[in-house]
VEXDREN-2710 file (C-alpha; in Angstrom, 1 decimal):
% VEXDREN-2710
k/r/px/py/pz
1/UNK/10.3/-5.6/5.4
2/UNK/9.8/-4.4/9.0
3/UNK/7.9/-6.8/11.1
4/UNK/6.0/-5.3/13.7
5/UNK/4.2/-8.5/14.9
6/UNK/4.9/-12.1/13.4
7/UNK/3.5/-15.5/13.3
8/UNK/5.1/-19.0/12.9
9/UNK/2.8/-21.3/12.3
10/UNK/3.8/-25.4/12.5
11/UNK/1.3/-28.4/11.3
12/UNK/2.9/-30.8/12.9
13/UNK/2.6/-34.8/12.7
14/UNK/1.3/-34.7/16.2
15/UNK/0.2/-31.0/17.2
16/UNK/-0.2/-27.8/15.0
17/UNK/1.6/-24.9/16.6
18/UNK/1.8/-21.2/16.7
19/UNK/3.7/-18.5/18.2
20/UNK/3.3/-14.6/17.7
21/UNK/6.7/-12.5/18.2
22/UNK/7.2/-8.7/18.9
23/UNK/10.5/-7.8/16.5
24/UNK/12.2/-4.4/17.2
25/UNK/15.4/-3.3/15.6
26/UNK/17.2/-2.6/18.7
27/UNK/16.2/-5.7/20.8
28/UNK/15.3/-8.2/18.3
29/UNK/12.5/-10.5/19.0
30/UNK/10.8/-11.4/21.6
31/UNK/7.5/-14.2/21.7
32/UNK/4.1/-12.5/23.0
33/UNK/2.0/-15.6/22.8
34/UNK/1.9/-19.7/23.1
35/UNK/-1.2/-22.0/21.8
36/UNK/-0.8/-25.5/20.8
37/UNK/-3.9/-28.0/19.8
38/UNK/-2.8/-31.7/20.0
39/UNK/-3.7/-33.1/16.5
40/UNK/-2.5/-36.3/14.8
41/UNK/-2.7/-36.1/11.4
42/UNK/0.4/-37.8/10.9
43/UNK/-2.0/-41.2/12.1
44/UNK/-3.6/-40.4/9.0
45/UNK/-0.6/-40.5/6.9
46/UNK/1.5/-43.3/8.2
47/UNK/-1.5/-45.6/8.7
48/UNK/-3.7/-44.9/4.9
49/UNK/-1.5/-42.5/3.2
50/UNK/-4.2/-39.4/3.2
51/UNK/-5.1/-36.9/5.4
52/UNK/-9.2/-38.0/5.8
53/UNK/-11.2/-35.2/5.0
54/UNK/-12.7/-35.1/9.2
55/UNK/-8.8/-33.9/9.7
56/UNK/-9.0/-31.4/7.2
57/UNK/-12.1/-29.8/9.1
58/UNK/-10.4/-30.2/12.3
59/UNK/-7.7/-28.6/10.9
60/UNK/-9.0/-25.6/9.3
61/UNK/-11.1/-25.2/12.8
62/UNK/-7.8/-25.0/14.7
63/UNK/-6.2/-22.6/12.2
64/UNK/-8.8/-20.3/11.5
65/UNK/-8.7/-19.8/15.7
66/UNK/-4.9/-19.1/15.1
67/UNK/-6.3/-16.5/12.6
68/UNK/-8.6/-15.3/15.4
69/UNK/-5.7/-15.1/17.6
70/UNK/-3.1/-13.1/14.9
71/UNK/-6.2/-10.3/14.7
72/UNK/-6.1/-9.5/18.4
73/UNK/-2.2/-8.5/17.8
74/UNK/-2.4/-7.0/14.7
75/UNK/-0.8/-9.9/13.0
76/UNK/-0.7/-10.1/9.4
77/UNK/2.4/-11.7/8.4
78/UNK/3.2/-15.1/9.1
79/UNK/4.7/-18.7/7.9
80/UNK/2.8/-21.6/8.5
81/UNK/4.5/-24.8/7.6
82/UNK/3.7/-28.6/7.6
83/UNK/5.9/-31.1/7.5
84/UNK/6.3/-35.0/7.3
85/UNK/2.3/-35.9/7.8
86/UNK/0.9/-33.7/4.9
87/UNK/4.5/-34.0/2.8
88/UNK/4.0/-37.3/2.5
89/UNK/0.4/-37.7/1.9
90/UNK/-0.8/-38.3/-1.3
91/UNK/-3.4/-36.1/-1.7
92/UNK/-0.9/-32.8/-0.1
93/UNK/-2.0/-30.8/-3.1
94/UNK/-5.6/-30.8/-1.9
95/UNK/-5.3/-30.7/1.5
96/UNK/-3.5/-27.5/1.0
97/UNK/-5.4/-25.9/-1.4
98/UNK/-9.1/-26.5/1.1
99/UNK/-7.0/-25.2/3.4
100/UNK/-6.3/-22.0/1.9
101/UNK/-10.1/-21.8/1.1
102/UNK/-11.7/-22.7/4.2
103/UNK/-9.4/-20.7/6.7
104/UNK/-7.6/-18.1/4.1
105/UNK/-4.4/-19.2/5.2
106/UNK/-1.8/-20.2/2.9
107/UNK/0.5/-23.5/4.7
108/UNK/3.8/-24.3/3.0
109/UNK/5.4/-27.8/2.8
110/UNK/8.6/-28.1/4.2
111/UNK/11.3/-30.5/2.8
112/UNK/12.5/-32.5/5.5
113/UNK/16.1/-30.8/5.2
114/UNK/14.5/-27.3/5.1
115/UNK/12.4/-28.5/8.1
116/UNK/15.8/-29.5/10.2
117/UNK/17.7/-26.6/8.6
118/UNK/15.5/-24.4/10.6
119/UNK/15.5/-26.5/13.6
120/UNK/19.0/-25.9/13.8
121/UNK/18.3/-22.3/13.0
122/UNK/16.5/-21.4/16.2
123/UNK/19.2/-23.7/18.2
124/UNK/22.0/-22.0/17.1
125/UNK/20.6/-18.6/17.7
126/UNK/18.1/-19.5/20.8
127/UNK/20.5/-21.8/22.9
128/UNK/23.3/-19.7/24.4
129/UNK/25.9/-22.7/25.1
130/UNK/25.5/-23.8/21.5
131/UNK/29.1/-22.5/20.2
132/UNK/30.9/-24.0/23.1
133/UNK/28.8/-27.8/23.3
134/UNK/29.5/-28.0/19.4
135/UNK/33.0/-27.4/19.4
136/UNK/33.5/-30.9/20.6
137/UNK/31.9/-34.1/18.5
138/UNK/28.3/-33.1/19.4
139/UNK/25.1/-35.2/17.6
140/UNK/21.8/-33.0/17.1
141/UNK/19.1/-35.3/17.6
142/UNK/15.7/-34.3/16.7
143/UNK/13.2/-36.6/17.2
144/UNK/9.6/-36.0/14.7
145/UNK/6.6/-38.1/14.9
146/UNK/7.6/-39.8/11.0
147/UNK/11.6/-39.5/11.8
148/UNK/14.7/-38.4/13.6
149/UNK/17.5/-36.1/12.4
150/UNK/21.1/-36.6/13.6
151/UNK/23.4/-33.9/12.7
152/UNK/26.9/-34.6/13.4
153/UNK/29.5/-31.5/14.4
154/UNK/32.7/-31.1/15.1
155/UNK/35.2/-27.6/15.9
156/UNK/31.8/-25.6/15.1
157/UNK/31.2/-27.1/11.4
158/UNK/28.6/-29.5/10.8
159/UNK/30.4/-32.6/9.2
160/UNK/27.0/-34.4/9.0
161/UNK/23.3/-35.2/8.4
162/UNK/21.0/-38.1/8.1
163/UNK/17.8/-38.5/8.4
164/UNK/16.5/-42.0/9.7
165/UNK/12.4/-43.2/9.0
166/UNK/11.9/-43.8/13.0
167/UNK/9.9/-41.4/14.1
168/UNK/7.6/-41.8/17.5
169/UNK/4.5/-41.9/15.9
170/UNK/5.9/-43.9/12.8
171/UNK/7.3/-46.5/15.7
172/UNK/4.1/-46.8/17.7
173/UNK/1.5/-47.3/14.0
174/UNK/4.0/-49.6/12.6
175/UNK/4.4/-51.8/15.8
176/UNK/0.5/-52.0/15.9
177/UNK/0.7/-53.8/12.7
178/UNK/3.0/-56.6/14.3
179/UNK/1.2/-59.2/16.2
180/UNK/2.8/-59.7/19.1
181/UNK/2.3/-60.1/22.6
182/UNK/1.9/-57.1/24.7
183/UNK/4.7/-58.5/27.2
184/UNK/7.2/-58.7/23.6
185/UNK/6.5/-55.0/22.7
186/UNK/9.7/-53.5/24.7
187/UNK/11.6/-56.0/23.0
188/UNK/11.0/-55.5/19.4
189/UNK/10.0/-52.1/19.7
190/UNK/14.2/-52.1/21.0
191/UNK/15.3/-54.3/18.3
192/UNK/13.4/-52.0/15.5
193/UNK/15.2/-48.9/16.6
194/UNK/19.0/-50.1/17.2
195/UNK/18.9/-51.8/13.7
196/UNK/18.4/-48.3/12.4
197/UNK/20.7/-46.3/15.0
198/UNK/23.6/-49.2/14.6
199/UNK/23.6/-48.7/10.6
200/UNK/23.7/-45.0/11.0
201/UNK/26.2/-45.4/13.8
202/UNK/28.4/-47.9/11.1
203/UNK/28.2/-45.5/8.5
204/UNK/28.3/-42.1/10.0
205/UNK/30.2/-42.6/13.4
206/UNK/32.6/-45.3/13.3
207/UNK/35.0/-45.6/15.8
208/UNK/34.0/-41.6/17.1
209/UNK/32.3/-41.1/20.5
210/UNK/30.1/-38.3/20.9
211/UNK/30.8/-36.2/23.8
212/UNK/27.1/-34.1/23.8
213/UNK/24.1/-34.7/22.6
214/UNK/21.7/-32.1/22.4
215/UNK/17.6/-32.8/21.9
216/UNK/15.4/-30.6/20.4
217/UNK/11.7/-31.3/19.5
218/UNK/8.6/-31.7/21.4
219/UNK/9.7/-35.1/22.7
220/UNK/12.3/-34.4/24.9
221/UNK/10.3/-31.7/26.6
222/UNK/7.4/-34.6/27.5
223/UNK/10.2/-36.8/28.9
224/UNK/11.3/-34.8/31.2
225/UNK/8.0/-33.5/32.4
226/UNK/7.5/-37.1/33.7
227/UNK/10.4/-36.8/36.3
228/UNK/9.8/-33.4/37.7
229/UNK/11.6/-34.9/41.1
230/UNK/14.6/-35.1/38.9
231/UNK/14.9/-31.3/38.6
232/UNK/16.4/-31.4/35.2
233/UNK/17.4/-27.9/34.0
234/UNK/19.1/-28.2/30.6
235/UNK/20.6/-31.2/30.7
236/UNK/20.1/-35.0/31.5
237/UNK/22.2/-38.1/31.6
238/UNK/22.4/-41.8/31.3
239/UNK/21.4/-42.3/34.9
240/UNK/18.6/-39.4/34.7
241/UNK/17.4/-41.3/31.0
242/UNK/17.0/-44.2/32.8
243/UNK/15.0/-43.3/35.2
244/UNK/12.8/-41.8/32.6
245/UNK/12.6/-45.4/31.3
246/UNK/11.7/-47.0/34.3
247/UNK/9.2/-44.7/34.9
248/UNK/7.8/-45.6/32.0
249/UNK/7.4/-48.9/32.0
250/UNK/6.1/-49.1/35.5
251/UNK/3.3/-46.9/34.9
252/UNK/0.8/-46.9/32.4
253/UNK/0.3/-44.1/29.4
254/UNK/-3.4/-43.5/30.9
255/UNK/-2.0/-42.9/34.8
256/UNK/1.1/-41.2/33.6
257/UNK/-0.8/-38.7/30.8
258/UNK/-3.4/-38.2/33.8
259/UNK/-0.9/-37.5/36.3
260/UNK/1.0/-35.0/34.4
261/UNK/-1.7/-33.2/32.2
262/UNK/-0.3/-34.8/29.0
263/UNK/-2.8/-35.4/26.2
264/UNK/-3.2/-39.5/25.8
265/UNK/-2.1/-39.6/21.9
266/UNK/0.6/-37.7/23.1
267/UNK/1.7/-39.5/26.5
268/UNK/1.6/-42.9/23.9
269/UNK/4.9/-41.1/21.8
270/UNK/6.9/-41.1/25.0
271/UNK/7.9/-44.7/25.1
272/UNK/9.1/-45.2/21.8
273/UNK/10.9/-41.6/22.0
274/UNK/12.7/-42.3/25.2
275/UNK/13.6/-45.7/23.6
276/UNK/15.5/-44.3/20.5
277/UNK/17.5/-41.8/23.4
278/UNK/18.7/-44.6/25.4
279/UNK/19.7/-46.6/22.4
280/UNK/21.4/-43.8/20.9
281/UNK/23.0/-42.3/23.7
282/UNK/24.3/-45.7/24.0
283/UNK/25.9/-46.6/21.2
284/UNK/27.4/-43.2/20.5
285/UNK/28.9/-43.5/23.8
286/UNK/27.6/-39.6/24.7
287/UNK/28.1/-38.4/28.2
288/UNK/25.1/-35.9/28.3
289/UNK/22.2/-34.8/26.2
290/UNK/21.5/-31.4/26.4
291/UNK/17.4/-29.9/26.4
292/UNK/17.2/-26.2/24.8
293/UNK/13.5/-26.2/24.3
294/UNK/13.9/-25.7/20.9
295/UNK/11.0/-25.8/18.6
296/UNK/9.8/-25.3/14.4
297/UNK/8.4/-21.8/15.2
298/UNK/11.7/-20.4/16.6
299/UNK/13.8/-22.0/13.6
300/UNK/10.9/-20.1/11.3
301/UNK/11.5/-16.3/13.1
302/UNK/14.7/-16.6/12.7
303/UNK/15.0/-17.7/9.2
304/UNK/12.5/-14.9/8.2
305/UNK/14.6/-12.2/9.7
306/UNK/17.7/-13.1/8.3
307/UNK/16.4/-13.4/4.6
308/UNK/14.8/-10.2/5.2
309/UNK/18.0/-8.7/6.8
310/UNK/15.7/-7.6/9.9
311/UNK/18.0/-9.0/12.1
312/UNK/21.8/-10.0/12.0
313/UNK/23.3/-13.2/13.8
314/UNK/26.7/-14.3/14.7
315/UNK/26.4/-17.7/12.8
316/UNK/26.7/-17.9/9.2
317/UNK/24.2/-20.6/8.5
318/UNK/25.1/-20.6/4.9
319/UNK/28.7/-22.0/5.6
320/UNK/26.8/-24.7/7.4
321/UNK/25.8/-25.6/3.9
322/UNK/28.5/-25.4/2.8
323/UNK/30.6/-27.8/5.3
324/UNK/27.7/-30.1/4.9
325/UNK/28.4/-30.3/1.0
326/UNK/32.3/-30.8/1.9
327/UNK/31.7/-33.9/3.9
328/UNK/29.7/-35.2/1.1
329/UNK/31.7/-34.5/-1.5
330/UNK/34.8/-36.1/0.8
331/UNK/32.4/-38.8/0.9
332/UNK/32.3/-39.8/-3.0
333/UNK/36.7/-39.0/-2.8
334/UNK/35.9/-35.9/-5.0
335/UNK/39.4/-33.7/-6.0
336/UNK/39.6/-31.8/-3.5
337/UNK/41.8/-29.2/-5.3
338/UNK/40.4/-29.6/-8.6
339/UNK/36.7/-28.4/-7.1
340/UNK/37.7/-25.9/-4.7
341/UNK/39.5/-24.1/-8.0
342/UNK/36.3/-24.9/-10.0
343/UNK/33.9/-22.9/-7.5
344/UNK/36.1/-20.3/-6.7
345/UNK/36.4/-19.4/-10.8
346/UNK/32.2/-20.3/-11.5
347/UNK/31.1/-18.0/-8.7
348/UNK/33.7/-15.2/-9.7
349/UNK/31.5/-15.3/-13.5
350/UNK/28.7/-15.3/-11.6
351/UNK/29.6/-12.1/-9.6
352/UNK/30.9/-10.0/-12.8
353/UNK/27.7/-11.4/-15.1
354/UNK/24.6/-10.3/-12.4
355/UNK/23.0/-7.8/-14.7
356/UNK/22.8/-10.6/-17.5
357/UNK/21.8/-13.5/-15.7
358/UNK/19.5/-11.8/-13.2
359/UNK/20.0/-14.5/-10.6
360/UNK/20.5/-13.9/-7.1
361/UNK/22.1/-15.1/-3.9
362/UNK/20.9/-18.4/-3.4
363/UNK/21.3/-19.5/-7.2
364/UNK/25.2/-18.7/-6.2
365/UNK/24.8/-20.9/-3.4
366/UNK/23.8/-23.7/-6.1
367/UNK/26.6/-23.1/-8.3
368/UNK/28.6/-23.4/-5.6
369/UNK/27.2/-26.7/-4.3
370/UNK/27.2/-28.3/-8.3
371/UNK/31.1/-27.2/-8.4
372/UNK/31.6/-28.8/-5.5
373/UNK/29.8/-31.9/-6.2
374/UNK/30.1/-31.9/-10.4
375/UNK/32.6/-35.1/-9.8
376/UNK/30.9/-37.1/-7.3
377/UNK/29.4/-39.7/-10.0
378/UNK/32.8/-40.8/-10.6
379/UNK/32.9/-43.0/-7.2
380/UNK/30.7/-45.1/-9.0
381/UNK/32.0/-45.2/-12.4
382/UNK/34.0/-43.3/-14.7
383/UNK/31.8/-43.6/-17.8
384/UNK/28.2/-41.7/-17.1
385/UNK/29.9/-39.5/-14.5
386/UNK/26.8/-36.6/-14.6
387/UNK/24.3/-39.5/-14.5
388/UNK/25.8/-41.1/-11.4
389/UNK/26.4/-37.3/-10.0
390/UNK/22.7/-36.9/-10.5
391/UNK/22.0/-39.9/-8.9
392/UNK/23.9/-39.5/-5.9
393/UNK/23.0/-35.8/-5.1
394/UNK/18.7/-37.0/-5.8
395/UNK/19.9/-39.7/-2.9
396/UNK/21.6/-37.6/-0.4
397/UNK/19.7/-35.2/1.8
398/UNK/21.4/-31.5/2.2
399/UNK/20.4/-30.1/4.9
400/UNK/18.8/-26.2/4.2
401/UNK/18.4/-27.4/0.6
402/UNK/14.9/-28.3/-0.5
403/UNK/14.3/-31.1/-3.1
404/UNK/13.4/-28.7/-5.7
405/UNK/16.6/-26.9/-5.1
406/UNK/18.4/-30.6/-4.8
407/UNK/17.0/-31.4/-8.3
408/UNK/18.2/-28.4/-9.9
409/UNK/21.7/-28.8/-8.5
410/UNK/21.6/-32.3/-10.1
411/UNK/20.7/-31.0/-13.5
412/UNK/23.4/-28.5/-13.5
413/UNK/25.5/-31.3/-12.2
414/UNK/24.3/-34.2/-15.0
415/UNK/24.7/-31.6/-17.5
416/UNK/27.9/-30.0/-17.2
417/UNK/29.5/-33.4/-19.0
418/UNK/26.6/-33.5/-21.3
419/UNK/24.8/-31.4/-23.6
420/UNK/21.5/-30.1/-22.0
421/UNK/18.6/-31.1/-23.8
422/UNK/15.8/-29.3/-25.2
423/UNK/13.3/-28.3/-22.3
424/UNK/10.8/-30.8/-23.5
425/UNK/12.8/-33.7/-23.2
426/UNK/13.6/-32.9/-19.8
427/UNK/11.1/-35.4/-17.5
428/UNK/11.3/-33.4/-14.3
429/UNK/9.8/-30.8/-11.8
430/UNK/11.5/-28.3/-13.5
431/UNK/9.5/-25.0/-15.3
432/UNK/10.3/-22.8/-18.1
433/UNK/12.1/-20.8/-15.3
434/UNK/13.9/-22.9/-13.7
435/UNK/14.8/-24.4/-16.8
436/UNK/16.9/-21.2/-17.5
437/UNK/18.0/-21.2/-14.3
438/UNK/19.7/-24.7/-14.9
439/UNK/20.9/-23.6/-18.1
440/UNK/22.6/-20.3/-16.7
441/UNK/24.2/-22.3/-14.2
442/UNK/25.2/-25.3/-16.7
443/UNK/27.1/-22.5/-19.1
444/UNK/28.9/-20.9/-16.2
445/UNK/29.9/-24.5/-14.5
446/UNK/30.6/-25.4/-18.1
447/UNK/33.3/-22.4/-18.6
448/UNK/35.2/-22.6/-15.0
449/UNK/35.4/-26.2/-15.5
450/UNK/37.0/-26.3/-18.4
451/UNK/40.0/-23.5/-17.4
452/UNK/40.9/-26.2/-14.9
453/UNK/40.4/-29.3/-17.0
454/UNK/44.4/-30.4/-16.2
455/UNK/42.9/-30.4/-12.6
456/UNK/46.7/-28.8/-12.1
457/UNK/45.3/-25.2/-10.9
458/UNK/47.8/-23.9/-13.7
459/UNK/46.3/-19.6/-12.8
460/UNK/48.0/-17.7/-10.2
461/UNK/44.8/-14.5/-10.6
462/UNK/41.8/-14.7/-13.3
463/UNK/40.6/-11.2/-14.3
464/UNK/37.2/-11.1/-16.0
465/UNK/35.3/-8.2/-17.0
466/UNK/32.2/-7.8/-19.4
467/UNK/33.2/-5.8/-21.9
468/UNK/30.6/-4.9/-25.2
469/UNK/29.4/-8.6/-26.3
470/UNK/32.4/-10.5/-24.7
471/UNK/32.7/-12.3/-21.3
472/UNK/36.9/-11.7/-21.4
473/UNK/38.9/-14.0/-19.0
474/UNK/42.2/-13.5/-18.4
475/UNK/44.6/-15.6/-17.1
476/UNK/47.8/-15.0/-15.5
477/UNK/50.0/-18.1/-15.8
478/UNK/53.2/-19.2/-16.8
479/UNK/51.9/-22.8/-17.5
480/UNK/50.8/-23.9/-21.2
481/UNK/47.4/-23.7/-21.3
482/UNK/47.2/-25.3/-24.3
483/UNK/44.6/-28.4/-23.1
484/UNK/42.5/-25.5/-21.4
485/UNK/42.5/-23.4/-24.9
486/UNK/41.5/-26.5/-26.9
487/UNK/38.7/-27.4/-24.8
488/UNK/37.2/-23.8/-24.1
489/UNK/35.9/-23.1/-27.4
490/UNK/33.2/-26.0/-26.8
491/UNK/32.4/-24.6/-23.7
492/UNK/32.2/-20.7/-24.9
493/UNK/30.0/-21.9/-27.4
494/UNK/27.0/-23.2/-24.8
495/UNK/27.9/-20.1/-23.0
496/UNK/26.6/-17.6/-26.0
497/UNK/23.7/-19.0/-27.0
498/UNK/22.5/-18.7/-22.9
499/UNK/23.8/-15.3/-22.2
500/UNK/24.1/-13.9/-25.8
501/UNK/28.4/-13.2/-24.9
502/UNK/31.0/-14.9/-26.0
503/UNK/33.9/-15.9/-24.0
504/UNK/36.7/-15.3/-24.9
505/UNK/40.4/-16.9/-22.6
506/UNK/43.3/-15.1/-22.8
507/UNK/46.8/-15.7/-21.3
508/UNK/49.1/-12.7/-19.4
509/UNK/52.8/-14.4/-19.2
510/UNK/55.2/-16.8/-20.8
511/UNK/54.5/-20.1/-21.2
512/UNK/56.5/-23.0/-19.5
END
């Protein structure tokens, strides 16, 4: 699709966003227009659990001016997006759908890792020092009004990514719960944070120092509007943070918001934001953190144009993925070997069985991720290896992944080592079609699986090639293949009544 005009819409926790971009096939993209309305729905959330139904008026006011707004460019294609306020209210479902009929827009809910997947989408492609910073260990810290992200990279891979429940807004409503004296607020607002940072620091850092850090949300960008006497470009450090801080605490939220034309609710989020900086910063040891203005609507262009293949970019974002799955699956001491082989073989059926299974790019992308991770359940015990697999994979974030996705990729997972049952006894957010998509990817997992079930790697080359009702694989190998053979047929057999082929192995060269 060629995009003339575009809109990326973001309901936010604290604000609900849009820009409007010009795309061209020779230049690219370009933004034509700003407008932001400060808006705290995520109050609502953190504080009852529902978005009240004055937000949802509020709401559809703001957006149906955003509609407004996409007329007078002849805008009339667009993503709008909310994130951790309406995700995690309990009445999402009908927020969104009064939405849709007061305003005629249609918002999304974002998974928190497809939120920070395209975070890091419009960083990568937006910031122009972003291959060099990350070449050395370099945290991505994006600080939300529910929670912060830290991505860790290192030699231009992402090695990995947790997400922590300390947002600014989450920080300021859960402190107003605590009775305490006003003077004691720095204090324990400091001792709430670090307890977080230092258990993701144990677990996820170590020993490692973080040479960059590099901000991206709507935080930073109030920070350092505070301290315009610093003259911070597109970076800050320890000293500059600091006086931030001070700043801060010597000034009230009502003279500092007046002073600087920041909205109170929003001049209240810059303590508690600054706070979890400093701290981090600190314990990772970081030299500088780095400010690329980076926001949700430029992650969202950017995502759109690459699935549509308007635009090409340097970064394969899909490898990202991938090295994130790598580091998880080095994580729970998977074979490294043994699932390497595994994916290579599964997405080589996958390739040569496209007009019978109908599935496409991103379905390879989870057979990839369940070959990688189909062992991962054994870290925790031997016996009920899918079970613990499922477990672990429902438990761990992957970033670009959304939970729907995530759950499927368990199920292939969980039922690679047992039989997949009947559709009805499965107790999950799957459909009848994604149901078949589980099973497709169970048979194939199921069959490359089992030509490396010595985990020795015995093939040198695998040829497959459909040919009439058979799905013929063969194998050129002088090991005996005789604990491969004997376990295929079980396999094969799951295989046909899915795809309606049989497979069938077969062996080119003598056996040792």
């Amino acid at each position: 699709m060629a995009y003339r005009t575009f809109a990326a819409i973001d309901v936010g926790s604290t604000d609900v966003t849009m820009k409007i971009y010009e795309v061209t096939a020779k230049k690219g993209y370009r933004q034509l227009d700003y407008v932001s309305n400060i808006m705290e729905l995520g109050s609502d959330t953190y504080k009852d659990g529902y978005i009240s139904l004055e937000s949802v008026e509020r709401l559809s006011e703001i957006l149906i001016r955003f509609s407004r707004k996409m007329k007078e460019y002849g805008t009339t294609d667009y993503c709008a997006y909310a994130t951790s306020a309406i995700r995690e209210a309990k009445n999402n479902i009908m927020v969104l759908d009064l939405l849709k009929a007061k305003t005629g827009i249609e918002v999304k809910i974002l998974s928190n890792s497809e939120h920070r997947f395209l975070m890091y989408k419009g960083l990568a492609v937006k910031s122009v020092n972003f291959e060099k910073i990350v070449e050395k260990n370099t945290a991505i810290v994006d600080i939300g009004a529910g929670s912060i992200q830290i991505s860790l990279m290192n030699n231009g891979k992402l090695t990995a990514t947790q997400n922590i429940p300390i947002g600014a807004l989450r920080v300021r409503e859960r402190l107003k719960t605590f009775r305490i004296d006003k003077s004691h607020l720095e204090r324990v607002m400091e001792e709430f944070i670090a307890n977080e940072i230092d258990t993701f620091r144990h677990h996820y850092l170590g020993d490692k120092e973080i040479k960059n850090v590099i901000a991206i949300g709507d935080e930073i960008s109030n920070l350092i509007q505070i301290v315009p006497e610093l003259e911070i470009t597109d970076h800050l450090n320890e000293r500059q943070l600091n006086s931030i801080f001070d700043r801060l605490l010597s000034e009230g939220t009502a003279e500092l918001a007046a002073e600087y034309k920041i909205p109170y609710e929003r001049a209240t989020l810059l303590l508690p934001a600054a706070m979890i900086y400093g701290i981090f910063l600190q314990q990772a040891k970081a030299d500088l953190i780095w400010t690329p203005n980076v926001d949700l609507c430029d992650g969202i262009i950017v995502d759109v144009l690459e699935k549509n293949k308007n635009l090409t970019f340097k970064r394969n974002f899909e490898d990202d993925i991938r090295s994130s799955v790598h580091q998880i699956a080095k994580r729970y001491r998977c074979n490294k070997e043994h699932n390497y082989n595994v994916s290579a073989i599964a997405c080589q059926i996958f390739d040569k069985t496209k007009k019978i299974h109908r599935l496409q790019g991103k379905e390879r992308l989870q057979l990839e991720i369940a070959a990688t991770l189909h062992d991962c359940g054994k870290f925790i015990n031997m016996n009920g290896a899918g079970a613990n697999s499922y477990a672990i994979i429902m438990s761990t974030e992957i970033m670009g992944i959304s939970h729907k996705e995530r759950e499927e990729i368990a199920n292939i997972v969980k039922y690679n080592s047992v039989p997949l049952p009947d559709y009805r006894e499965i107790h999950s957010e799957l459909g009848n079609a994604d149901y078949m998509k589980v099973a497709k990817l169970v048979a194939i997992l199921k069959v490359a699986n089992a030509m490396d079930r010595s985990h020795k790697q015995k093939a040198n080359t695998y040829n497959i090639v459909v040919k009439e009702k058979q799905l013929v694989i063969t194998i050129d190998t002088l090991y005996d293949l005789a604990l491969e053979t004997g376990l295929f047929d079980d396999k094969a057999d799951f295989f046909s009544k899915v795809f309606g082929i049989k497979p069938v192995l077969k062996q080119k060269g003598a056996r040792v």
